[in-house]
C-alpha positions in Angstrom: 19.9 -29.8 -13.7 18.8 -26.7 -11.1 18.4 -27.8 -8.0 15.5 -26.1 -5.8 14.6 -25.9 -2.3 11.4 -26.2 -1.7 9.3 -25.5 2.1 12.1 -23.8 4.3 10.5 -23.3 7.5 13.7 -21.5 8.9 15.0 -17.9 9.8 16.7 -16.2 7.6 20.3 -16.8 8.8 19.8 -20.5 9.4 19.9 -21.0 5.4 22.6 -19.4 5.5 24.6 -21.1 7.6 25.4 -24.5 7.6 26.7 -24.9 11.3 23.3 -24.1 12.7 21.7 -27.8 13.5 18.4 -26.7 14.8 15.9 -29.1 13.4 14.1 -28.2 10.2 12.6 -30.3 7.1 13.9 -29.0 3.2 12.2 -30.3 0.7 15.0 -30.8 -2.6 13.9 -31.0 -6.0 15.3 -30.6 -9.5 14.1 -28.7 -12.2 12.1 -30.8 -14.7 12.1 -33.7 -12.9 8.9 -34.9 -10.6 11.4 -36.2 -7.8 11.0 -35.4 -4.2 12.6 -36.1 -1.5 12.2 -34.6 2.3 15.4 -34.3 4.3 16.5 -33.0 8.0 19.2 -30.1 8.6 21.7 -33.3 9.4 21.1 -34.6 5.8 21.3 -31.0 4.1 24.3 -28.7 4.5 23.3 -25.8 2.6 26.6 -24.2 2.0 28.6 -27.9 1.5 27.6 -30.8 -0.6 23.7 -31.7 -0.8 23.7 -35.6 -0.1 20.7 -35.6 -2.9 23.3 -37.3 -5.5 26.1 -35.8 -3.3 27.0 -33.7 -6.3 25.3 -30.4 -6.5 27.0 -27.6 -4.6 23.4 -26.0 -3.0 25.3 -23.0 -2.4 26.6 -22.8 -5.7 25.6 -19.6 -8.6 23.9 -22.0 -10.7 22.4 -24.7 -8.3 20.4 -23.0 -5.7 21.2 -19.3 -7.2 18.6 -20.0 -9.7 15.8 -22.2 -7.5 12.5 -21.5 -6.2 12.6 -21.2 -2.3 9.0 -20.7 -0.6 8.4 -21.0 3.3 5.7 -24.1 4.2 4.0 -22.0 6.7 0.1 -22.6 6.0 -0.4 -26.2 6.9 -3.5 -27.5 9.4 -4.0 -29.7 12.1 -3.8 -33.0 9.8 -0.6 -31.5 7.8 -2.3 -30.6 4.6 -0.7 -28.1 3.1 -3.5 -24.9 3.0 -3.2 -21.4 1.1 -5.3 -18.7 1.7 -7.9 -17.5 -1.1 -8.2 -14.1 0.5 -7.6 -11.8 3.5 -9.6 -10.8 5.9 -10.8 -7.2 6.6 -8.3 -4.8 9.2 -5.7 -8.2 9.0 -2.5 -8.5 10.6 0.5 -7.0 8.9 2.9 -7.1 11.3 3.9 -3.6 10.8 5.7 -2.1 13.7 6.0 -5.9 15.3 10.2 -5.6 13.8 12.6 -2.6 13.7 15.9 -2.0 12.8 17.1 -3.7 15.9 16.1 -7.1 14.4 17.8 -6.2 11.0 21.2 -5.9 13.3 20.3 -8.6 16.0 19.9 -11.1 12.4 23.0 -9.5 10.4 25.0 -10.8 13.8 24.4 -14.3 12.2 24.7 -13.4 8.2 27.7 -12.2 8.1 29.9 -14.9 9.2 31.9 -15.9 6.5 30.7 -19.2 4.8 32.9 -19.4 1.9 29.9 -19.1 -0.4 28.5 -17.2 -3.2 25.3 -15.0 -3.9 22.0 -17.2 -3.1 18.7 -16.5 -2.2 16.8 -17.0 0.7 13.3 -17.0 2.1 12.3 -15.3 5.3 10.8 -17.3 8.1 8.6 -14.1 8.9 6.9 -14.3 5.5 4.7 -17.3 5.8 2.7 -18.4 3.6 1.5 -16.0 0.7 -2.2 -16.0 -1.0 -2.9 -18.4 -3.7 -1.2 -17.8 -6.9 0.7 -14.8 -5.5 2.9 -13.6 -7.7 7.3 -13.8 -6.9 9.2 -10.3 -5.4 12.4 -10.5 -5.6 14.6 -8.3 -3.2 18.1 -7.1 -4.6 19.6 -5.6 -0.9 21.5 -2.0 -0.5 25.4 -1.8 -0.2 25.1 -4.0 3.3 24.3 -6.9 0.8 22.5 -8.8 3.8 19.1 -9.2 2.1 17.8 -8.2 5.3 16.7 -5.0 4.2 12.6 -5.9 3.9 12.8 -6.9 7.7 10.1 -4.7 8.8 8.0 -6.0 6.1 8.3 -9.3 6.0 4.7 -10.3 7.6 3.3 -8.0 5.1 4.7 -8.8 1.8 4.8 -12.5 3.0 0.9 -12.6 2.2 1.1 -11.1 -1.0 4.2 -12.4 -2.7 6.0 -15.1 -3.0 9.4 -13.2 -1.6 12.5 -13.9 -2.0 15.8 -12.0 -0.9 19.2 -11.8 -2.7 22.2 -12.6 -0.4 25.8 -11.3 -1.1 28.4 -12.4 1.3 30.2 -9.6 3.1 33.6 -11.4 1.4 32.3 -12.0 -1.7 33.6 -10.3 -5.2 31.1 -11.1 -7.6 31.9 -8.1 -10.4 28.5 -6.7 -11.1 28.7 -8.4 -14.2 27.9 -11.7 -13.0 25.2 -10.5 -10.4 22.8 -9.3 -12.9 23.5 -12.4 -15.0 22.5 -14.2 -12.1 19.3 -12.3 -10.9 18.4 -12.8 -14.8 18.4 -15.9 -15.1 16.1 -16.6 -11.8 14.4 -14.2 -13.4 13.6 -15.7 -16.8 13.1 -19.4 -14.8 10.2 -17.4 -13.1 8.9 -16.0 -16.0 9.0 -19.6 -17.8 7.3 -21.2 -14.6 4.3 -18.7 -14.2 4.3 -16.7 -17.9 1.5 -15.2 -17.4 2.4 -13.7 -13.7 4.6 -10.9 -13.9 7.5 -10.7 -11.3 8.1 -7.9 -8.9 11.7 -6.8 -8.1 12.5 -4.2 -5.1 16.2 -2.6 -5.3 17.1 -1.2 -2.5 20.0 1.7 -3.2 22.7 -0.2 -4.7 19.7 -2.8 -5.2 18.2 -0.4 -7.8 20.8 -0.1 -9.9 20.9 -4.3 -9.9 16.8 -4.1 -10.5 17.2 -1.5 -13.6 20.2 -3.4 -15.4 17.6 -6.9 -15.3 14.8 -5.4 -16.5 17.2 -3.4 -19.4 18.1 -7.0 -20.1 14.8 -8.9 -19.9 12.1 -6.5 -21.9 9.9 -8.6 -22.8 8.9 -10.4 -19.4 6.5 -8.6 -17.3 8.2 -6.6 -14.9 7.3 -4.2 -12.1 10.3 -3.0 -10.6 10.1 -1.1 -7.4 13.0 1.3 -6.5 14.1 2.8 -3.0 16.7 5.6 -3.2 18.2 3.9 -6.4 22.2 4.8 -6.5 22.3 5.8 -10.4 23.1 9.0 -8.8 26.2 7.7 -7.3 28.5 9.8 -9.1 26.3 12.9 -8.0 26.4 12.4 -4.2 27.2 14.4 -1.4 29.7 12.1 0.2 31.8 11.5 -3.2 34.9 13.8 -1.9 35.1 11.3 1.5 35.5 8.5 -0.2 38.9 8.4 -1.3 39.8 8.8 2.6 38.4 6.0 3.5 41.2 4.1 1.9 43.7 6.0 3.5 42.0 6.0 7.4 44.4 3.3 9.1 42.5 0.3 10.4 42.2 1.3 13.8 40.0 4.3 13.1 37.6 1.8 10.6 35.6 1.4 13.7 34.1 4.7 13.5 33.2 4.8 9.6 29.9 2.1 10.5 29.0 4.6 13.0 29.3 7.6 11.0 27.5 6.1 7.7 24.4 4.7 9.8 23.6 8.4 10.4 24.3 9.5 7.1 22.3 6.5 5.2 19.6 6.8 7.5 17.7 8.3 10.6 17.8 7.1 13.5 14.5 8.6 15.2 12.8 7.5 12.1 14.0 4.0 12.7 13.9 4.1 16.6 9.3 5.2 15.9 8.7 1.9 13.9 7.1 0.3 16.6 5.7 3.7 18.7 1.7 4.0 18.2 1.0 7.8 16.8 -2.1 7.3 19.1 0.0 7.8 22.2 0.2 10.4 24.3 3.3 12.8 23.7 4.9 11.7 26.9 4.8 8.0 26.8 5.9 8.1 22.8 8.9 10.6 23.7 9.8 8.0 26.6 9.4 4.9 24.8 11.7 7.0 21.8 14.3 7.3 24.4 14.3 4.0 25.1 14.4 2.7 21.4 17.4 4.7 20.8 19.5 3.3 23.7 19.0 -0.1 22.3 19.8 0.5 19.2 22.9 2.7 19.4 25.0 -0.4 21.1 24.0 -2.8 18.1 25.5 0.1 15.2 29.0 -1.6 16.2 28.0 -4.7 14.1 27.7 -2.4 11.1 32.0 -2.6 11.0 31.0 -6.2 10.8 28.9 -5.9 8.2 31.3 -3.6 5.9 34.6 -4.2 6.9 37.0 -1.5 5.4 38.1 -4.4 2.8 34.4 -5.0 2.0 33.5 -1.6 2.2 36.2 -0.1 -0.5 34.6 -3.0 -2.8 31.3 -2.1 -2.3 31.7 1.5 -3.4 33.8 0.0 -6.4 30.9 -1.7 -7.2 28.0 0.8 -6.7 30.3 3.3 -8.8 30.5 0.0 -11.6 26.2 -0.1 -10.9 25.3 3.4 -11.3 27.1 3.7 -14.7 25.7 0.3 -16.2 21.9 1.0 -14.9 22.9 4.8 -16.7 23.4 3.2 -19.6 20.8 1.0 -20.7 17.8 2.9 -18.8 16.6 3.5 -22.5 16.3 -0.3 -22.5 13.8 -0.6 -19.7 10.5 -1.4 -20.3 9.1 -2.8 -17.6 6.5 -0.7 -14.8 8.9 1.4 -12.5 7.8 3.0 -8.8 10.9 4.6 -7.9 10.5 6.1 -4.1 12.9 8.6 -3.0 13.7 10.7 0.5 13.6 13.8 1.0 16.4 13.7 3.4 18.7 11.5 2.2 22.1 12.4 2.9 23.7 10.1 0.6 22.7 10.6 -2.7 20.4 13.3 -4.1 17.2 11.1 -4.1 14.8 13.4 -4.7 16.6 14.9 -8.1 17.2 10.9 -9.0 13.5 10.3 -8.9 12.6 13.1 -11.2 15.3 12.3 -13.7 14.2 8.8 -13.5 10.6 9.6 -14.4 11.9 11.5 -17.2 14.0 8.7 -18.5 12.0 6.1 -18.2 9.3 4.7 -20.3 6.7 4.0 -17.7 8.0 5.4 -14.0 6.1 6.9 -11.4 7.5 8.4 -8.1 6.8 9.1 -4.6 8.8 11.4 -2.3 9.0 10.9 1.4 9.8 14.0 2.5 10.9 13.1 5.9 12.7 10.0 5.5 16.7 9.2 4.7 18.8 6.9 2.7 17.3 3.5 4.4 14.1 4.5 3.5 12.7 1.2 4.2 14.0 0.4 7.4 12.3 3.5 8.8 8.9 4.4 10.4 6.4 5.7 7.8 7.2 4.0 4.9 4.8 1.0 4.5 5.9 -0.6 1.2 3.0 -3.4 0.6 0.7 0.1 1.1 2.9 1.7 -1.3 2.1 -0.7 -3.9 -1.2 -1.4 -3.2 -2.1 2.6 -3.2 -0.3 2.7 -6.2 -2.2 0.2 -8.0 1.0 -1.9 -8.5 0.1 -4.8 -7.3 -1.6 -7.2 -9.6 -1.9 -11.0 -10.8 -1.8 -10.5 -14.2 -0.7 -8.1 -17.7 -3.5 -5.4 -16.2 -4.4 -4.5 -12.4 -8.3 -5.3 -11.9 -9.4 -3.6 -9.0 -11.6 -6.0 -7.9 -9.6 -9.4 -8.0 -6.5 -8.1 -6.9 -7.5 -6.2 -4.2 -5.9 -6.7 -0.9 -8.2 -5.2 2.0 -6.8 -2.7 4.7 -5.0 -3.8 7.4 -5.1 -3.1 11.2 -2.0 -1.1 11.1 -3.3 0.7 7.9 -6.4 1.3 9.7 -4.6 2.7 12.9 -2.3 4.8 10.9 -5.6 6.8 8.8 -7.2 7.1 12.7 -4.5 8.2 13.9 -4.1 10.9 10.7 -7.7 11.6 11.0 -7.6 12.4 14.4 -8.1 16.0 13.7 -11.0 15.9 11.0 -13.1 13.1 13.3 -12.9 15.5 16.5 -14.1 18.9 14.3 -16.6 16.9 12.1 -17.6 14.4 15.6 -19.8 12.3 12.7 -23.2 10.8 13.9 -24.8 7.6 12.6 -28.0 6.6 12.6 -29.9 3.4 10.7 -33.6 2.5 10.3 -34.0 -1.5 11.3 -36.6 -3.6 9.7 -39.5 -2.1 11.8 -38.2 1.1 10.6 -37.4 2.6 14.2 -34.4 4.7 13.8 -31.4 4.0 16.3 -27.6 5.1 16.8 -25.2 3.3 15.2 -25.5 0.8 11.8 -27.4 -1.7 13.3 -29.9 -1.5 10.5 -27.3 -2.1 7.8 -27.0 -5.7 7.0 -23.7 -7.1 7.7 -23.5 -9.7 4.6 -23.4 -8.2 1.1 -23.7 -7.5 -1.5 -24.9 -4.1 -0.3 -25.5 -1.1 -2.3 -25.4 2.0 -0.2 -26.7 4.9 -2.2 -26.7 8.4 -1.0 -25.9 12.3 -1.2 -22.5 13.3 -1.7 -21.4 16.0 0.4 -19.6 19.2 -1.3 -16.0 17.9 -1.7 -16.9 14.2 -0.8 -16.5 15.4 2.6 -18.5 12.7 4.5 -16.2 10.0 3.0 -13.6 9.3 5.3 -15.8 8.9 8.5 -18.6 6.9 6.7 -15.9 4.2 5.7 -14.0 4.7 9.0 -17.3 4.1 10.9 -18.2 0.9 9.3 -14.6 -0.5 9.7 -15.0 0.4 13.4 -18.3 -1.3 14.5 -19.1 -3.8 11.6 -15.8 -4.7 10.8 -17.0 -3.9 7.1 -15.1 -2.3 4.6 -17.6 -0.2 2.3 -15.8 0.1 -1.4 -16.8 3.3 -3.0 -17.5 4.2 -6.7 -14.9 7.1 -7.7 -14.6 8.8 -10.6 -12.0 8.1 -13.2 -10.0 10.9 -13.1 -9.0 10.1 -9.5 -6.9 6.8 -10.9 -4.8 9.2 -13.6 -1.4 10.5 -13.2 -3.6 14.2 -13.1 -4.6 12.4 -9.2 -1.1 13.0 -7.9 0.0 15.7 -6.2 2.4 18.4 -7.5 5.0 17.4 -4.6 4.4 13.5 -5.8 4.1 12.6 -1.9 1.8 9.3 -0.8 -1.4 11.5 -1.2 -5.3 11.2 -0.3 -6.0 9.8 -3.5 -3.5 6.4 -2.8 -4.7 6.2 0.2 -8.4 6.2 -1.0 -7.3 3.2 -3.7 -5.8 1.5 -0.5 -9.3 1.3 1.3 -10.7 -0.2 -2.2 -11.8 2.8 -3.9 -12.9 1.7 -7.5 -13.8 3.3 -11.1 -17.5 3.8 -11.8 -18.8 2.0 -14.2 -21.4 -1.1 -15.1 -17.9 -3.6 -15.0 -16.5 -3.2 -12.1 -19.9 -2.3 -10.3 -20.9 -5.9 -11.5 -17.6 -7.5 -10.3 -18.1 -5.9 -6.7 -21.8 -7.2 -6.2 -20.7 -10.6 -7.6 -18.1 -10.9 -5.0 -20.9 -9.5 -2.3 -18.9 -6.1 -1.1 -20.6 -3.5 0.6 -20.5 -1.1 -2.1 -21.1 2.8 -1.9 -22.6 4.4 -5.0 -23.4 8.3 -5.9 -25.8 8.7 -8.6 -25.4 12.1 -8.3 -21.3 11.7 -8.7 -18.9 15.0 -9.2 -21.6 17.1 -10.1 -22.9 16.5 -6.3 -19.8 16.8 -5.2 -18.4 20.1 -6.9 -21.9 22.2 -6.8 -22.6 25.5 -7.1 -24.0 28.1 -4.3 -27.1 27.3 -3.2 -27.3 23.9 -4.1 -26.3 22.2 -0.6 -28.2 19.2 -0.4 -29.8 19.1 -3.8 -29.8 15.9 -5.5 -28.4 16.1 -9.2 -29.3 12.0 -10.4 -29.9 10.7 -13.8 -32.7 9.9 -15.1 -32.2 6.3 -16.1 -32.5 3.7 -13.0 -28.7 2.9 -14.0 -27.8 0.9 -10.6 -31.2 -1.0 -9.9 -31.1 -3.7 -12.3 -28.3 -4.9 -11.7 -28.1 -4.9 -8.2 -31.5 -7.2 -8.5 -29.6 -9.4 -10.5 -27.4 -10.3 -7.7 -30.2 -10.1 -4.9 -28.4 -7.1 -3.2 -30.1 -5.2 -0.4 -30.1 -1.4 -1.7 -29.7 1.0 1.6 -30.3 4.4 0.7 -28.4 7.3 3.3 -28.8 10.8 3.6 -25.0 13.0 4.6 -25.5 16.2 6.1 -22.7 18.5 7.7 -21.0 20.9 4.9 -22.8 23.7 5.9 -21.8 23.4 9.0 -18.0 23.0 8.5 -17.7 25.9 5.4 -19.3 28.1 3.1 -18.8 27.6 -0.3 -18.0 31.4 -1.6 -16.7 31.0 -5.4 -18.2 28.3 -7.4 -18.2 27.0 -11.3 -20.0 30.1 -12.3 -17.9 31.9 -10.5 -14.6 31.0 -12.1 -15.7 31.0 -15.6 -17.1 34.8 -15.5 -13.1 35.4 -15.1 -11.0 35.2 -18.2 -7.5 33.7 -17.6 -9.1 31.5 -14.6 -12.0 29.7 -17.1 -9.7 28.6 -19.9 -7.4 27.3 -17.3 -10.5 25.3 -16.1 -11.4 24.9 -19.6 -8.0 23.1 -20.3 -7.5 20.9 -17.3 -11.0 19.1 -18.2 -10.4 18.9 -21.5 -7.9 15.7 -21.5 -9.6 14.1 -18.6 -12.2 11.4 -18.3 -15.7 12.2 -18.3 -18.6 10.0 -17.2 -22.4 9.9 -19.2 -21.2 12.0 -22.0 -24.4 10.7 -24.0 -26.4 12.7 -21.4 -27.5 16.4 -21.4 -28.7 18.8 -18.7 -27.2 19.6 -15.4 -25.9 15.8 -15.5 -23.1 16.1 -18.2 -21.6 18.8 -16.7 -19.6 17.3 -14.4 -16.0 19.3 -15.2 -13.7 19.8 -11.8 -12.7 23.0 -10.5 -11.2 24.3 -7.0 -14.0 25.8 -5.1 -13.0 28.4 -2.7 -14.8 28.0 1.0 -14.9 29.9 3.9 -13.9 27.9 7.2 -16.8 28.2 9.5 -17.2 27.1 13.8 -17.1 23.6 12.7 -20.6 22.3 13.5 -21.1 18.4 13.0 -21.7 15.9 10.5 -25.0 13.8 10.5 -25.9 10.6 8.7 -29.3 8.4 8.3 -29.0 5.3 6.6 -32.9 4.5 5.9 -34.9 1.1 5.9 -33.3 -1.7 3.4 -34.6 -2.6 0.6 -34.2 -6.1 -0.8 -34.2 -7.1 -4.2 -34.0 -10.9 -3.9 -36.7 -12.7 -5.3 -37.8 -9.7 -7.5 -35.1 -10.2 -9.7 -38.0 -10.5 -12.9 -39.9 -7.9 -11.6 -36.8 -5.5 -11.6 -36.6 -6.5 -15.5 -39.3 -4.6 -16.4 -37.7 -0.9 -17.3 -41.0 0.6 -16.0 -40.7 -1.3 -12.3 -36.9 -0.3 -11.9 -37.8 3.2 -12.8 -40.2 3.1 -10.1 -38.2 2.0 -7.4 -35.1 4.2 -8.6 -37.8 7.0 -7.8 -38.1 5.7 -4.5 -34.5 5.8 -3.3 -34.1 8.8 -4.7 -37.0 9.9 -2.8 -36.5 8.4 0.7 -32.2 9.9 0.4 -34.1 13.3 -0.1 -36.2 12.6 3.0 -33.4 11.4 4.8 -31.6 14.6 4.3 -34.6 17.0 5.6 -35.1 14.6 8.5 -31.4 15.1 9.4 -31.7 19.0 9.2 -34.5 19.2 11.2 -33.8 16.9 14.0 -29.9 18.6 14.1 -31.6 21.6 15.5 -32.4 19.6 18.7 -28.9 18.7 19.3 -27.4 20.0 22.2 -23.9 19.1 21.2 -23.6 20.3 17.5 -20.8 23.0 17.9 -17.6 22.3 18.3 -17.4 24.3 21.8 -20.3 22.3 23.5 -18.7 19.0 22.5 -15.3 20.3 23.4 -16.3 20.9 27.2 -18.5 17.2 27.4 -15.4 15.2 26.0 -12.8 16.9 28.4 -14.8 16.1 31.2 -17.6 13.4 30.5 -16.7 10.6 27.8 -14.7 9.8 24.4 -15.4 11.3 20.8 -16.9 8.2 19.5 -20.1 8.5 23.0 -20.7 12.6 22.3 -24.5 12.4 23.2 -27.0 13.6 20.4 -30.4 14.6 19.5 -32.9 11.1 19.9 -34.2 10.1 16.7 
């Protein structure tokens, strides 16, 4: 019998250590057995003897090594036990709430020697995840703490079930035994939820733990995520110092802590965790300052945390990991998201990553190009945004983007204001909305605020009026508009040469989907506010001369089926482009020049392509780099027209002759939108950049620049 500990409502280092009586409840079951039974921190040593049977060792490798451990945070006023179904729009994450100085502040408690082996334990900070969330598993660095997801707790706590993988600073577990024991939780997982797959996130020493389970388990569902994975132990920079480190006499161990925590990571990165990029340069570099004199004090508990003993062990072991991970690579089937540093100065991350992808079956990489070895206990490295931009994150065998999509968060949302900052002042976008009575007024008002909600407009050359349509709507109706994107934009050809967090993740982070009838059909029956361009890439990538020309279909594609659900169709015009560049070389452009069109030609080819059973200017929707001419940025207008419902006309809409017919329509009033919108900018007294720059240094914000009255 396995027993498991159910509903720990403790911190981390309380499970840990069986001295600690502050009151908690543990619920103790076995495996296979329906029997319960609730008990207090006096009846429950979880290091000693359980009292349930007085016979299981809790702490043991095969007792609570192998258990399920969940926090029972989620329970209401009468004690029911609740989980979430879903998260709300711009929720808390807790990102930037915990810093490395809490990671040290907690390791003051872990690493007091206990006398026990490897077990797992559940962070306090994690709460209580989303229904059916599936398990993550965190295999912890060379520290062996399993504090290493401390600034992420919050976050990953509402997605996953996590877990984290403790090694005692004075234990001697050979590697052997450590990936025999995280396989064996691993396949208990898999045999308790088969059809979920399991997440593991090795951190350095970690990864090498996370490769060698998943070379072992090939047929479970895996998705491994690695950060600065030490298979390239035996290529590091620091591989001559070693050896001294067993000759350094014990009084000079003291200064090896200090020495590694600027070498594994750095410490500015770590100290801006919690700094708002929104602040002005003095009060960050001040509040910097002050973050680093806290934290340089608590680096002496790192010679607490590796000991020279412990230490000399631990790169035993790593040297043992990187060489048995090596190995079996070709054995690993599972999904693999390796992220690497650009500036880590312990291994040679960045090389790792791209050997990795080459090695592995199905790997993809990012490179942080400013971070170091402790990648994830520095500022700028979200993980649960990594995953989720990534498309990683899933319930199931395949990722739907509908079900399993998380929505933004408040720090996700401050972080893109805060790297928009630039393109919102140049652009200074204006909204406008027609209300029932069709007056026009400032702001989205006239946009209904419960979905579903199709808003259909013109897309602007290069999708430029995007990012401040969906940053608009998050700002004043707390809304989060999902847009239709092409895709090409979810293939590997998406990513950046430099394989950095790009645009393109950050688009699938704010819910950007595949076109197509599916997923358009799963959106409206989950009543999103959903943007739709009829007119698509071919919009988007046009030629000279064809600003603000509409390029739709013919066929009513969208109508129909937004009836069926009762949605309330908004049709928007988007003005600006001509305002911000001029596009100088087009399509026709590039294919008049030999070596350039069969480049074009060839990157196309392979891709996906949309309406292929089409003809005309439609079909043609290949991509191409456009050159443009930067102009005295003007600004960027938009006029979301009078909605139109289609509840109650449901049978009506059936009729292909009546959908074609109102297709016409909002074709029709986008157009009028659009010449409405370059009239009426004429009258604005604030449409260069200079004008607007003088009213916001001395009159009001970017978000109150006056405007021409509608």
């Amino acid at each position: 019998m396995v027993s498991v500990i159910k509903a720990f409502c403790v911190s981390p280092y309380i499970v840990l250590n069986s001295e600690y009586k502050s009151r908690f409840r543990v619920r103790a079951e076995r495996l296979g057995s329906g029997d319960s039974v609730v008990l207090s921190t006096d009846s429950v040593r979880v290091n000693g003897v359980s009292s349930v049977g007085g016979k299981e060792r809790i702490g043991s490798l095969v007792d609570l090594g192998n258990g399920k451990l969940s926090s029972s945070a989620g329970v209401n006023e009468k004690g029911e036990d609740v989980v979430l179904e879903k998260l709300e729009v711009l929720w808390d994450d807790g990102y930037g709430s915990k810093t490395v100085k809490d990671y040290l502040d907690n390791a003051k408690d872990m690493i007091k020697p206990d006398g026990g082996p490897p077990r797992w334990f559940c962070p306090v900070e994690c709460g209580r995840p989303l229904k059916d969330s599936p398990v993550l598993l965190f295999l912890p660095g060379m520290d062996g703490l399993g504090l290493g997801l401390t600034l992420h707790h919050k976050a990953l706590g509402k997605a996953f079930e996590v877990r984290c993988l403790h090694i005692p600073v004075y234990d001697r577990t050979p590697f052997e035994d450590l990936v025999k024991f995280v396989g064996e939780t691993v396949r208990l997982e898999h045999v308790s939820s088969p059809n979920k797959p399991i997440y593991l996130v090795g951190d350095s020493f970690g990864g090498c733990l996370a490769l060698a389970v998943a070379a072992h388990n090939p047929t479970i569902d895996l998705v491994v995520v690695l950060a600065n994975p030490a298979t390239s132990f035996g290529r590091s920079q620091l591989q001559p110092l070693f050896p001294l480190l067993e000759a350094l006499p014990d009084g000079l161990h003291m200064t090896v802590p200090y020495l590694l925590s600027f070498v594994m990571g750095d410490p500015v990165k770590m100290a801006t965790v919690n700094i708002e990029s929104t602040l002005p340069p003095a009060v960050a570099l001040e509040q910097l300052s002050g973050n680093l004199t806290a934290l340089l004090p608590r680096l002496s508990g790192m010679a607490d945390i590796l000991p020279k003993d412990s230490l000399l062990w631990k790169l035993k072991l790593l040297k043992s990991a990187a060489s048995y991970a090596n190995s079996r690579l070709h054995a690993v089937t599972a999904e693999v998201l390796v992220l690497a540093s650009g500036k880590d100065n312990m291994l040679p991350s960045g090389d790792e990553a791209k050997r990795l992808l080459r090695s592995l079956r199905n790997c993809k990489i990012h490179i942080f190009k400013d971070n170091g070895h402790t990648i994830l206990l520095e500022d700028g490295v979200n993980l649960l945004t990594v995953i989720k931009g990534t498309c990683k994150y899933r319930h199931s065998r395949r990722h739907d983007f509908v079900k399993d999509f998380l929505p933004p968060s408040r720090s996700e949302f401050k972080q893109t204001l805060a790297d928009n900052r630039l393109y919102r002042f140049v652009t200074s976008p204006v909204m406008f909305s027609t209300l029932e009575d069709g007056k026009i007024v400032r702001g989205l008002a006239g946009v209904p605020g419960e979905g579903p909600v199709l808003l259909v407009g013109y897309h602007m050359l290069l999708g430029l009026e995007l990012v401040p349509l969906v940053e608009e709507f998050l700002r004043e109706k707390n809304v989060l508009v999902r847009g239709m994107a092409h895709p090409l934009l979810f293939t590997p050809k998406s990513e950046s040469q430099s394989k950095e967090f790009s645009f393109f993740d950050m688009l699938k982070v704010y819910g950007a989907t595949p076109v197509g009838a599916s997923n358009l059909f799963k959106l409206l029956s989950v009543k999103s506010h959903i943007l739709l361009y009829p007119g698509g890439a071919r919009e988007a990538l046009h030629r000279k001369g064809e600003a603000y020309k509409l390029f739709w279909p013919d066929q009513p594609e969208f109508v129909r089926m937004a009836a069926r659900f009762g949605a309330t169709i908004v049709p928007f015009g988007a003005i600006g482009e001509d305002d911000l560049a001029e596009l100088v070389v087009d399509y026709n452009d590039l294919m008049r020049i030999p070596v350039v069109n069969d480049y074009v030609r060839k990157s196309n080819q392979d891709g996906s392509r949309l309406r292929t059973e089409m003809g005309g200017e439609i079909a043609n929707q290949d991509f191409y780099p456009p050159g443009l001419l930067p102009k005295i940025p003007g600004r960027f207008y938009y006029l979301f027209g009078k909605p139109i419902q289609t509840k109650g006309r449901e049978l009506m809409l059936k009729d292909k002759e009546n959908a074609r017919e109102l297709y016409s329509r909002i074709k029709s009033e986008v157009e009028q939108n659009i010449a409405f919108l370059i009239k009426k900018r004429e009258e604005d007294p604030y449409r260069s950049i200079v004008d607007r720059t003088v009213y916001q240094a001395t009159s009001a914000s970017m978000h109150n620049v006056p405007t021409f009255e509608p």
